[in-house]
C-alpha positions in Angstrom: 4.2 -8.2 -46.5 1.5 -6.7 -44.4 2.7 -7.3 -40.3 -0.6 -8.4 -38.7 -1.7 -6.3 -35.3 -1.4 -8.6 -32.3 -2.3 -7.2 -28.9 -1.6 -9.1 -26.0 -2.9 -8.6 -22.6 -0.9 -8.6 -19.4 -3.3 -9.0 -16.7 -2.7 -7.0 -13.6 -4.9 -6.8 -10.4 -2.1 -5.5 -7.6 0.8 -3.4 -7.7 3.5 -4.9 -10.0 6.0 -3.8 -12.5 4.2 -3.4 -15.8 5.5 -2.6 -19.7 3.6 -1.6 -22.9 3.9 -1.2 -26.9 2.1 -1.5 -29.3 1.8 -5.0 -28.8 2.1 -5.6 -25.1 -1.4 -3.7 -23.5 -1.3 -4.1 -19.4 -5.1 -4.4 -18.3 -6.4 -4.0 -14.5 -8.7 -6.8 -14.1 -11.1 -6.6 -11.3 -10.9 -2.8 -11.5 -14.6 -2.6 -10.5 -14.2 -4.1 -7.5 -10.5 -3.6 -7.1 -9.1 -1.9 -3.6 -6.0 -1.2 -5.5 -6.0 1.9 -8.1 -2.6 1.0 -10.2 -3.2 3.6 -13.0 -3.8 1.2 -15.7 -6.9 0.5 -18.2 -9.0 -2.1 -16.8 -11.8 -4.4 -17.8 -14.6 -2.4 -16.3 -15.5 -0.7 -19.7 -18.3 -1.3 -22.4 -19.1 -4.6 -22.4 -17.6 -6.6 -19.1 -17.9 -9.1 -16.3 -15.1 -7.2 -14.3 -17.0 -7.2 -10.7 -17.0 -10.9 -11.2 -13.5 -10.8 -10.9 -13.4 -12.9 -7.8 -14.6 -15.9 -9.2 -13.5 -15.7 -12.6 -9.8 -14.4 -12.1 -7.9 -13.0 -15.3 -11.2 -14.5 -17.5 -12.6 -10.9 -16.7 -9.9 -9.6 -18.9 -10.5 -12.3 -21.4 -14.1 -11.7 -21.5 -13.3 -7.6 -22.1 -10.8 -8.0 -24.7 -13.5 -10.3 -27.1 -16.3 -8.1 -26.3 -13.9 -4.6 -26.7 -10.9 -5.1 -29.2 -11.7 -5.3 -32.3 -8.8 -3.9 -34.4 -6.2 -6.6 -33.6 -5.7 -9.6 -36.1 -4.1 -11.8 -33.2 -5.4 -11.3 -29.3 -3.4 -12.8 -26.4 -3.8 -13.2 -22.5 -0.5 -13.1 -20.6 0.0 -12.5 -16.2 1.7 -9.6 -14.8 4.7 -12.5 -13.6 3.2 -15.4 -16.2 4.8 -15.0 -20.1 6.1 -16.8 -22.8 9.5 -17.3 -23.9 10.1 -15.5 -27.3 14.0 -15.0 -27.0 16.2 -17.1 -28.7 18.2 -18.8 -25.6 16.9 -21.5 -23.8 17.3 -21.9 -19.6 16.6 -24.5 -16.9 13.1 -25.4 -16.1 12.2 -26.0 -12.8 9.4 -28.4 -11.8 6.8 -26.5 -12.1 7.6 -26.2 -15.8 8.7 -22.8 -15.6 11.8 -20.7 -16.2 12.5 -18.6 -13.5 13.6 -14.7 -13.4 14.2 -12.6 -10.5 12.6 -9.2 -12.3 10.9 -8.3 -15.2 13.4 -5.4 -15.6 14.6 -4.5 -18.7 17.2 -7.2 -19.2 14.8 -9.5 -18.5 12.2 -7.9 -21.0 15.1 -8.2 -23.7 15.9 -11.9 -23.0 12.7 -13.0 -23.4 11.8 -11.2 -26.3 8.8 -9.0 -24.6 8.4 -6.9 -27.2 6.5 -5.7 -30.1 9.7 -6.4 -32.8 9.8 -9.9 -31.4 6.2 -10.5 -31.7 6.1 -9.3 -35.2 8.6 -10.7 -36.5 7.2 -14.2 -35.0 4.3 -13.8 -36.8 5.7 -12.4 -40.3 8.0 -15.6 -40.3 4.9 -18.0 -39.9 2.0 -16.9 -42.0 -0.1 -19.9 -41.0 0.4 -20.0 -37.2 -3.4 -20.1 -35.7 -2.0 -20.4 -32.0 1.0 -19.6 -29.6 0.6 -21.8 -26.6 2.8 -22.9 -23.1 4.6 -26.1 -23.6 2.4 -28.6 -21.9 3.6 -29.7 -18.3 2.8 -32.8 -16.6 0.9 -33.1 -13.5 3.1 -36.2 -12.1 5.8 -33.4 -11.7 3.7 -32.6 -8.5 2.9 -35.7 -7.1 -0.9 -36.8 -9.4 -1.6 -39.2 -11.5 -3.8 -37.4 -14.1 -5.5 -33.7 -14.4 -8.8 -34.7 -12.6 -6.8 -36.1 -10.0 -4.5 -33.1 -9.7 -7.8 -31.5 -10.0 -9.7 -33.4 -7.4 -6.8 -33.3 -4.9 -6.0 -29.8 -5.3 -6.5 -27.0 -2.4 -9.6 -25.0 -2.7 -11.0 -27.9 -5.6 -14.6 -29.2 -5.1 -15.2 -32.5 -6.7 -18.7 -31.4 -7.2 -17.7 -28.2 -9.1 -16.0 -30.1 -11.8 -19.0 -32.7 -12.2 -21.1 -29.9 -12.4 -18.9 -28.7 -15.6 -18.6 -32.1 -17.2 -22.6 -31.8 -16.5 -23.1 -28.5 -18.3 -20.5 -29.3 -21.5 -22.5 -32.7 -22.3 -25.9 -30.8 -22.3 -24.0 -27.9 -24.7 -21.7 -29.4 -26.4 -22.1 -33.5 -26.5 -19.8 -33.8 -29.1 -17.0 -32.3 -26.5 -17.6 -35.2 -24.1 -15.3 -37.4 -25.1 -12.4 -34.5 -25.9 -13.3 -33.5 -22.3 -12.9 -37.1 -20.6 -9.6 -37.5 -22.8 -7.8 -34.1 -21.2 -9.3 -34.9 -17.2 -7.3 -38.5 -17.9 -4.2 -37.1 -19.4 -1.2 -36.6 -17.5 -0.1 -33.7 -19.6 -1.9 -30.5 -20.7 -1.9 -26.5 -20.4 -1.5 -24.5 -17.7 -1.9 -20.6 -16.3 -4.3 -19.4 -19.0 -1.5 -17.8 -20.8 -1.8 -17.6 -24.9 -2.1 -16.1 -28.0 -4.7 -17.0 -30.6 -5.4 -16.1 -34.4 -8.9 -13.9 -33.8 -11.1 -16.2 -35.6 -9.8 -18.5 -33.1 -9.9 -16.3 -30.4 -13.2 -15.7 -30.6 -14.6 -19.3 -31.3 -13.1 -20.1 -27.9 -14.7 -17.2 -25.8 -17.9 -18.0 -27.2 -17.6 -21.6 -26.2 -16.0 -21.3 -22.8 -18.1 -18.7 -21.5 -21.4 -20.4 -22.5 -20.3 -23.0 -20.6 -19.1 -20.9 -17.8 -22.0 -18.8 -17.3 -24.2 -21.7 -17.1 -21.7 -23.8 -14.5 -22.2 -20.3 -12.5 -25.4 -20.1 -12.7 -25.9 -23.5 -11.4 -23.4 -23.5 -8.8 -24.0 -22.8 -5.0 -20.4 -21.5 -3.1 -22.1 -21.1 0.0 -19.3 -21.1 2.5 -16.5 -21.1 0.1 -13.6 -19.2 1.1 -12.1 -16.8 -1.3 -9.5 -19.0 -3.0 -12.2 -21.5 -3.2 -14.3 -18.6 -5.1 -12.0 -18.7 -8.0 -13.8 -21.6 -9.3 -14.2 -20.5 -12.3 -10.8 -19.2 -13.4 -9.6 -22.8 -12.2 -12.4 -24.8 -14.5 -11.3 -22.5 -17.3 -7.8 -23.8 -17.1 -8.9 -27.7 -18.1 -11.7 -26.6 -20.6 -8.6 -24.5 -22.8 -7.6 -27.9 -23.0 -10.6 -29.5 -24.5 -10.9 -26.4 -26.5 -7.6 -27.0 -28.0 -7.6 -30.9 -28.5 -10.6 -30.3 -30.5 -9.6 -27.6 -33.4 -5.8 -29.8 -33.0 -7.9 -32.0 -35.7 -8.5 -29.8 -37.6 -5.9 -30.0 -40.6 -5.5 -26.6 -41.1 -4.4 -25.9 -37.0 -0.8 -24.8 -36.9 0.5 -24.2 -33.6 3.5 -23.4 -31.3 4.8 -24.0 -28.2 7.0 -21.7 -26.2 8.3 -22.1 -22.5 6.7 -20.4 -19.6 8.2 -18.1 -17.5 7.7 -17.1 -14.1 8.7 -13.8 -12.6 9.7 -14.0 -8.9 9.9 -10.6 -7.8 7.2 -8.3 -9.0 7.2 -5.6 -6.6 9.8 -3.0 -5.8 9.7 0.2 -3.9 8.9 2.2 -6.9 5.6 0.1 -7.9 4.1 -1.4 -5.0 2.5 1.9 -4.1 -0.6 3.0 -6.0 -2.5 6.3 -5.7 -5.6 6.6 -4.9 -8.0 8.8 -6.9 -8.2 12.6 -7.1 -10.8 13.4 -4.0 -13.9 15.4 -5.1 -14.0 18.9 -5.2 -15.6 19.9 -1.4 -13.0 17.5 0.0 -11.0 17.6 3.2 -7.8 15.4 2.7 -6.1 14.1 5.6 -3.4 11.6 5.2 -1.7 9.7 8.5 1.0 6.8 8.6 0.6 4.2 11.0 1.9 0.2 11.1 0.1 -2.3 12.8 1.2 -1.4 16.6 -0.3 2.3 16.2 -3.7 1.0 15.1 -5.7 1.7 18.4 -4.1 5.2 18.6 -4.9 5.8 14.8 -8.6 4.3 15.1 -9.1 7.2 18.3 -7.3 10.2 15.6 -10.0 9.1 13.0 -12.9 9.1 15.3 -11.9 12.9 16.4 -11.2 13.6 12.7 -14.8 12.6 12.1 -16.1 15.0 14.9 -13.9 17.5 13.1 -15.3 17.9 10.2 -18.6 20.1 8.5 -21.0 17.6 7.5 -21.5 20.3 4.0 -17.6 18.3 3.2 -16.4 15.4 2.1 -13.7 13.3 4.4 -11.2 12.0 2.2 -9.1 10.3 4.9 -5.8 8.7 3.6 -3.9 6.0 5.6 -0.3 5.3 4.7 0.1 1.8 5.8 3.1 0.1 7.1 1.8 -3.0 7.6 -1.3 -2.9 9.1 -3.2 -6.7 9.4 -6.5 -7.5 6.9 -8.5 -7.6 9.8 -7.3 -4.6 11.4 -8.1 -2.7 8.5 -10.9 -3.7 8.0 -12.5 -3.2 11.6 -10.8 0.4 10.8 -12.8 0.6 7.8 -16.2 -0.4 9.5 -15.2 2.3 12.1 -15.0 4.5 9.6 -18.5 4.0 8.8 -20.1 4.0 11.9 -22.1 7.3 13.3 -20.2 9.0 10.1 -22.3 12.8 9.7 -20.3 13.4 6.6 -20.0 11.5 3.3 -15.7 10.2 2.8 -13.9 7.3 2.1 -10.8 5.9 3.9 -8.2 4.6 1.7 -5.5 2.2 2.6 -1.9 3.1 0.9 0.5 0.3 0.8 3.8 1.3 2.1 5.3 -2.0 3.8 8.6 -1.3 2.1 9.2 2.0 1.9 12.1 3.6 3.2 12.7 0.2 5.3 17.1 0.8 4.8 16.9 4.0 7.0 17.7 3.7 10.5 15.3 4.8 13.3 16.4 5.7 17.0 14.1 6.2 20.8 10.5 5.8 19.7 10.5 6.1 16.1 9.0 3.5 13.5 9.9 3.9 9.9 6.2 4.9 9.4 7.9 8.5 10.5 9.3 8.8 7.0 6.6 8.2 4.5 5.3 11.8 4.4 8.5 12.6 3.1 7.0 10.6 0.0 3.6 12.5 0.3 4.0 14.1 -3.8 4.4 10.8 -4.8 1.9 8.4 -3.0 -1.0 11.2 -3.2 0.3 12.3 -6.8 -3.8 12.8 -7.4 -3.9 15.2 -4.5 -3.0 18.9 -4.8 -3.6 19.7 -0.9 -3.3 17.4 2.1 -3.3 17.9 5.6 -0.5 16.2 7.2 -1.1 15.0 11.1 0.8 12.5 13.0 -0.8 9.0 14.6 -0.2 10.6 18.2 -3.0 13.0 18.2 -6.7 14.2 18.8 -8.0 16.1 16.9 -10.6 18.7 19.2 -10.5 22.0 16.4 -12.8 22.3 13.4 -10.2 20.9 10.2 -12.1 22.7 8.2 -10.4 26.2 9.6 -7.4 24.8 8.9 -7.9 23.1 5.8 -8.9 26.7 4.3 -6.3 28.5 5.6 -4.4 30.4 3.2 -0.1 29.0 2.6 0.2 32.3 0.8 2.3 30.8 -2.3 4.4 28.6 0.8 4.8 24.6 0.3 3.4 24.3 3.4 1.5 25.7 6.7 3.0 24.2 10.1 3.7 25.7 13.2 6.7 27.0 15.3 8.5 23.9 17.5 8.3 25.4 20.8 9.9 22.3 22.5 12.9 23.1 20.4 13.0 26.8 21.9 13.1 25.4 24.6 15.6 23.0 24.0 18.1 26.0 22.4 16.8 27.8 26.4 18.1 25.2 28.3 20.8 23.9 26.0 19.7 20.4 25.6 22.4 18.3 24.0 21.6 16.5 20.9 22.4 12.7 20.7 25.6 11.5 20.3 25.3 10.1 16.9 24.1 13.5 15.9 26.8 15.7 16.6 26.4 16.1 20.9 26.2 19.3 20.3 23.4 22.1 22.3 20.4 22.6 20.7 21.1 26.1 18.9 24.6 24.8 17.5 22.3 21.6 16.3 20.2 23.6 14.3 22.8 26.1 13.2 25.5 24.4 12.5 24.3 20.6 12.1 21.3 21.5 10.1 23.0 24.0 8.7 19.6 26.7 9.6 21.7 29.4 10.2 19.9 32.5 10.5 16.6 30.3 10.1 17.1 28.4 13.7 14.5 30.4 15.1 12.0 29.6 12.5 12.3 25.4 13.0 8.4 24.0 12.8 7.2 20.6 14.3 6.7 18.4 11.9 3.2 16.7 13.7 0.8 18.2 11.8 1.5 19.7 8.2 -1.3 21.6 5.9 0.9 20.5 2.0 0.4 22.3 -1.5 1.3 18.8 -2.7 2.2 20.4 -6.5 5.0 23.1 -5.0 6.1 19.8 -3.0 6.8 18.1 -6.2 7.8 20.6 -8.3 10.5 21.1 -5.1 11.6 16.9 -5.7 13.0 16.8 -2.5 12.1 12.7 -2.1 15.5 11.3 -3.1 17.9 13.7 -2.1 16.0 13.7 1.8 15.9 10.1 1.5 20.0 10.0 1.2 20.5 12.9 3.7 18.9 9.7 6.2 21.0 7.6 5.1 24.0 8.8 5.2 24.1 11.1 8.4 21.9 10.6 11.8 19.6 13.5 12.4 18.4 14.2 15.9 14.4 14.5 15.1 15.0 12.6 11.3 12.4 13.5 9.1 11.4 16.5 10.8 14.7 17.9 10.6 15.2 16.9 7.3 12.0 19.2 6.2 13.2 21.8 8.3 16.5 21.6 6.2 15.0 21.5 2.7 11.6 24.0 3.7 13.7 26.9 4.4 11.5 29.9 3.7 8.8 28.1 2.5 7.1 27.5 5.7 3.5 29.5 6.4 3.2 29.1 10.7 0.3 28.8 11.5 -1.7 29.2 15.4 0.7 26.7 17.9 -2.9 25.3 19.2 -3.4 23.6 15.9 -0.3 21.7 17.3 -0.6 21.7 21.0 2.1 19.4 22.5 0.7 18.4 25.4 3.8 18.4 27.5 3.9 22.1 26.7 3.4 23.7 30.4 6.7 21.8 31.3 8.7 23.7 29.3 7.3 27.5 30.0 10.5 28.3 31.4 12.3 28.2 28.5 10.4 30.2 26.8 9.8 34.0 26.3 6.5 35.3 28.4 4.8 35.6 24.6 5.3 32.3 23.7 5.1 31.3 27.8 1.6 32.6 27.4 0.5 31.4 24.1 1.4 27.8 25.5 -1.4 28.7 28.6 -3.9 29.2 26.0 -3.2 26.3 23.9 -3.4 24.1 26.7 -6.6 25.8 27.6 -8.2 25.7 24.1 -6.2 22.9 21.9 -6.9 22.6 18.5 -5.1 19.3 18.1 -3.3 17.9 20.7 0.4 16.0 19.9 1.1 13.3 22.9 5.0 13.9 21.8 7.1 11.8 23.6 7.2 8.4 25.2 6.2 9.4 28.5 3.3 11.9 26.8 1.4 9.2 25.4 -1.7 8.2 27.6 -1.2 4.8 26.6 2.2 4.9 28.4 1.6 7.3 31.0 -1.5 8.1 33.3 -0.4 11.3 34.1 -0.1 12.3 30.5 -1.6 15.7 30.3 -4.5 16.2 28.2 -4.9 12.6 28.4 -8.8 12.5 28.9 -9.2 13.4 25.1 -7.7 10.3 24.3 -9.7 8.1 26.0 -12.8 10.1 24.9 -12.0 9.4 21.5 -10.6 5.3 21.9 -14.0 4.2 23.6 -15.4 4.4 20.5 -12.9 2.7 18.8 -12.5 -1.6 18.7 -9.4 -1.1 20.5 -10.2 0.4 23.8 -10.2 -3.0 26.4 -6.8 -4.1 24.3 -5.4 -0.5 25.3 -6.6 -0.2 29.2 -5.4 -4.4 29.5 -2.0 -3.7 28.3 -1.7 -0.6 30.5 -2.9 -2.5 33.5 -0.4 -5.4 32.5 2.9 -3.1 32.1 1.7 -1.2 35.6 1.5 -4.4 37.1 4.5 -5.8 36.0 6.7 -2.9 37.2 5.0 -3.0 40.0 5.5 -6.3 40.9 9.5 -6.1 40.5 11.1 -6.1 43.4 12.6 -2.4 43.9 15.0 -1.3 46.0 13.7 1.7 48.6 16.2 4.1 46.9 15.1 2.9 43.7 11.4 3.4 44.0 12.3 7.3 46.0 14.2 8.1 42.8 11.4 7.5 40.6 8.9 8.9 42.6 11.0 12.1 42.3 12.3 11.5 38.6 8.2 11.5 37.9 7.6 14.6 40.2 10.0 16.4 38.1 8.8 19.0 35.5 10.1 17.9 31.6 12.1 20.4 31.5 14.2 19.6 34.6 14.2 16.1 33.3 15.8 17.6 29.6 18.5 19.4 31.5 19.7 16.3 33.4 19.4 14.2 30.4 21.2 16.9 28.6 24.1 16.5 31.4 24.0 12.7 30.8 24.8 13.0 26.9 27.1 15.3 28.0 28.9 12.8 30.1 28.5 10.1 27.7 30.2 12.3 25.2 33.0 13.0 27.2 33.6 9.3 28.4 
C-alpha cells in the first residue's frame, strides 16, 4: 500500500514553540506584514494574500497552501496552540470544547499523536476518509442560543457583516442558502478553522470560500473598526466551513472523522519568545540598547544623538532589546525614529519581557542590565554590534568606532577608570559580595588575578558577535548570577569570562561623567586623560544614581541630555517629574542639622562620598 503525502499546516504569526516532519510544515502567516521575524516559511511567496493578514487571519495561510502545494494528496490547516487529538487516550474537556495542555513539549507532542507516523498510519487504516474534522461544540456552552446569535452577540461581530455574507452566498451560490440558514440556526457546528481535507476536497472548498470572501471584502466598509473587529473575515470563514461541510455531508460518498480539539496554554518560553531580526545590509551601523518601559524617555534622547552620530553614506540599523516597553510607547519611539532622520535605518523592537527575570538585581539595576549577555543569541543574524547602555549621549561620530579594528579580540571596550579608583581608595564591595576592597574584589572574588588592572566598563561594547558565540558563554554566565552576588553583575561577569579578549579602546568613547570626582585616585596619565574626556566626550555614561540628569541637576555634562530629550515626546514628562520629586523633598519638613548635612554631603566630591560609604560597609560588615 502506497502511504498518501499529507501536509499539514501549523499557522504561526508570533513567537511560539513550533515542530516539523514530513507531515507537520509550520507556516508564518502575515509574514508580509508581520513585525515579528520567527525564522519560519511564511505565506508571502508565489501566489498569496499574506498582507491581508489582518483581516483574513490564518486564511492567508489557507489561501497559500491551495495556490502553492501541489505535491501533497491530503492538505491540512492546524494553530500554533489549536490541534487535533490523534493519540489513543482520551482526557477531560472543558467548556470550551477543548482539551487542555500546559506545553506542546515533547510529551505532549507524543500524547497527542503530532506526528508524521501517526498521521500515516490514520490514513493507511482508512482508505476512504475525505475529511478529518474538530468534534462539533455547542454554542449554549457559552451562554447563546444558536451560531448567528453567538455570532451576533459576539465582541468585535457586526450584524451587518454577516448579512452582507448571507447577501453575497445567495447571489453565488443560491443553492447554498438554505445549507447556510440551517448552520446560523444550529446550536452545534465547527470551530477554530482547524482541519484536514482529501485535496480534491481541499480545493473545492478554497475555491468556494474565497469567491465568496473576496466579494464580502470587496463590498465591505470597516471604517472605524478596531483591529479585532478587522478580522472579519477569518471570523465569517469559521460559519461558512460549516455550510461548506453540511453540503458535501450528502454526498454518499463523504466519509469523515471527528477528533477532539486541543488547546495549548503555554506557548511561549524563554527559549522561543525571542525572534531575530534580519541580517542588516552591508553599509550598516548596528547598535543594539536594552531598555523597559521606565527608561523610555532616556532611550528616545540616546537614539536622537545616535542619529546625529551617524554618516548619512550608512545605514542605521538600530536594535532595541525590549523589557516591556508599552504599544504606544514604541510606537511614538518608532515615529521618532523617523523624524528629521539624514540616514536610511530601521529600528527593530526585540521582545525580551522574560528573559533572565529569576536573577536578582540590587541599587539601580533593572534586569534589562542582563540581556546583552544574550547578544549571540537575540542578534544571531548580526556578526558586529555596537553595544551602549540606555544612560548615554552619544556626541562622537559611531562611525569611528564602528570601524575600529578588535584585532581578532571578542570585543572593543574601554578601561573602568571608576574601578581604579575604587582599588585607589579601597572602596568596599557590598556585603553580599564578599565586603571585601576593591583590588581583593577583583582578584580574589572575580578571580582576575593578574588581569585586575585590565577590568573594562561594561557601558558601551563594540561585539564580534560570531567569536561571542563560538565562546557560548550565555548559560554558564547566566548560573554564575544566579548562584553568587556579583558587585557590578553582568559587567563583572564579562570581565570574568573576556579575559584576554578585550581590545580597549579611547576612555572618551566611554566618558563617565562623574569622572573629574575621582582624579585623585588615579595616576596623572589617566588623571589627565579624564580632563580631556570631559573636555571632548565621545559618549557620555550618566553612571550612577545621582549622575543621571534626570535625578540630579548638578549632574555634570547634563546639558547634553537635555539637548538631545527636547526632541524626544518625552521631554515635559521628564522636567514635571523632576520638579515633582524637588518639590516633594522640599516640602518635608527637615531638621536644621538635617538639611546642613546634605548641603555638605552634596558639596562633597564622589570620591569623598565612596570613601565614607566604603567606611559604612565596613561597619555594617563588622556589626
Amino acid at each position: 500500500m502506497v502511504t498518501p503525502t499529507s501536509h499539514i499546516y501549523v499557522c504561526h504569526h508570533q513567537p511560539a514553540e513550533s515542530f516539523s516532519d514530513t507531515v507537520f510544515r509550520p507556516i508564518h502567516v502575515g509574514k508580509q506584514i508581520s513585525s515579528h521575524a520567527l525564522n519560519l516559511p511564511g505565506d508571502d511567496s508565489g501566489d498569496n494574500i499574506s498582507n491581508r493578514n489582518k483581516q483574513y487571519c490564518e486564511l492567508t495561510a489557507l489561501y497559500w497552501i491551495w495556490k502553492n502545494d501541489q505535491q501533497a494528496d491530503w492538505l491540512g490547516l492546524m494553530h500554533y496552540r489549536r490541534f487535533l487529538n490523534f493519540g489513543k487516550h482520551h482526557y477531560p474537556i472543558d467548556a470550551t470544547g477543548c482539551i487542555n495542555f500546559d506545553l506542546l513539549n515533547n510529551s505532549a507532542l507524543q500524547k497527542l499523536g503530532l506526528n508524521a507516523e501517526t498521521i500515516n498510519d490514520l490514513l493507511n487504516k482508512n482508505p476512504n476518509l475525505q475529511a478529518i474534522l474538530p468534534k462539533k461544540w455547542s454554542v449554549k456552552n457559552a451562554g447563546f442560543r444558536s451560531i448567528k446569535d453567538h455570532y451576533l452577540r459576539a465582541d468585535h461581530h457586526y450584524a451587518k457583516d454577516l448579512d452582507l455574507t448571507i447577501q453575497v452566498v445567495s447571489e453565488l451560490y443560491p443553492d447554498d442558502v438554505d445549507y447556510l440558514n440551517d448552520v446560523l440556526n444550529d446550536h452545534e457546528g465547527y470551530f477554530t478553522n482547524i482541519f484536514i481535507l482529501k485535496r480534491d476536497l481541499f480545493s473545492e472548498y478554497c475555491e468556494w470560500l474565497f469567491n465568496i470572501l473576496f466579494e464580502v471584502e470587496r463590498r465591505l466598509d470597516m471604517t472605524n473598526y478596531s483591529i479585532p473587529a478587522k478580522r472579519v473575515l477569518g471570523y465569517l470563514s469559521e460559519r461558512l466551513f460549516n455550510v461548506f461541510i453540511k453540503k458535501v455531508s450528502l454526498r454518499p460518498e463523504f466519509n469523515f472523522l471527528e477528533l477532539d480539539r486541543i488547546f495549548i496554554k503555554n506557548t511561549v518560553t524563554e527559549e522561543n519568545y525571542i525572534t531575530s531580526p534580519s541580517a542588516p545590509p552591508e553599509n550598516s551601523i548596528s547598535v543594539v540598547i536594552a531598555s523597559d518601559n521606565n527608561f523610555v524617555p532616556h532611550l528616545a534622547a540616546l537614539i536622537e544623538s545616535i542619529k546625529s552620530s551617524i554618516d548619512n553614506t550608512r545605514f542605521l540599523d538600530l536594535n532595541v532589546l525590549d523589557g516591556g516597553i508599552t504599544p504606544l510607547n514604541k510606537s511614538l519611539l518608532t515615529h521618532q525614529f523617523e523624524l528629521n532622520r539624514q540616514t536610511p535605518g530601521k529600528l527593530n523592537f526585540i521582545d525580551c519581557r522574560n528573559l533572565h527575570k529569576d536573577i536578582a538585581v540590587h541599587m539601580h539595576f533593572s534586569n534589562a542590565t542582563f540581556y546583552r549577555l544574550s547578544l549571540g543569541r537575540l542578534l544571531n543574524n548580526h556578526k558586529k554590534v555596537i553595544y551602549i547602555d540606555c544612560d548615554t549621549i552619544v556626541l562622537g561620530k559611531l562611525d569611528e568606532l564602528w570601524d575600529y579594528s578588535l584585532d581578532g579580540k571578542i570585543i572593543a571596550a574601554a578601561p573602568d577608570l571608576i574601578m581604579k579608583s575604587f582599588v585607589s581608595y579601597g572602596t568596599v564591595a557590598l556585603k553580599e559580595a564578599g565586603g571585601q576592597p576593591a583590588g581583593l574584589y577583583l582578584k580574589h572574588y572575580l578571580d582576575l588575578d593578574t588581569e585586575f588592572d585590565n577590568y573594562f566598563q561594561a557601558g558601551v561594547i563594540v561585539f564580534d558577535l560570531d567569536k561571542l558565540r563560538s565562546l557560548d558563554i550565555e548559560e554558564i554566565a547566566c548560573r554564575n548570577l544566579s548562584e553568587r552576588t556579583y558587585w557590578f553583575l553582568d559587567q563583572d561577569i564579562l570581565n570574568i569570562h573576556l579575559q584576554g579578549q578585550v581590545k580597549f579602546i579611547d576612555t572618551a568613547w566611554n566618558c563617565v561623567n562623574v569622572s573629574a570626582s575621582i582624579i585623585g585616585g588615579l595616576n596623572k596619565e589617566w588623571a589627565c586623560k579624564v580632563k580631556e574626556d570631559l573636555a571632548e566626550p565621545k559618549i557620555i555614561h550618566f553612571a550612577g544614581f545621582e549622575a543621571k540628569p534626570w535625578n540630579n541637576s548638578n549632574a555634570p555634562l547634563g546639558f547634553a541630555y537635555w539637548y538631545f530629550l527636547r526632541k524626544t515626546f518625552w521631554y515635559e514628562e521628564v522636567t514635571k517629574k523632576f520638579q515633582i520629586t524637588n518639590s516633594v523633598d522640599h516640602g518635608l519638613k527637615r531638621s536644621r542639622f538635617y538639611r546642613l548635612l546634605r548641603h555638605l554631603w552634596r558639596k562633597c566630591p564622589t570620591f569623598i562620598r565612596q570613601f565614607l560609604n566604603g567606611l559604612a560597609h565596613k561597619y555594617v560588615a563588622l556589626s
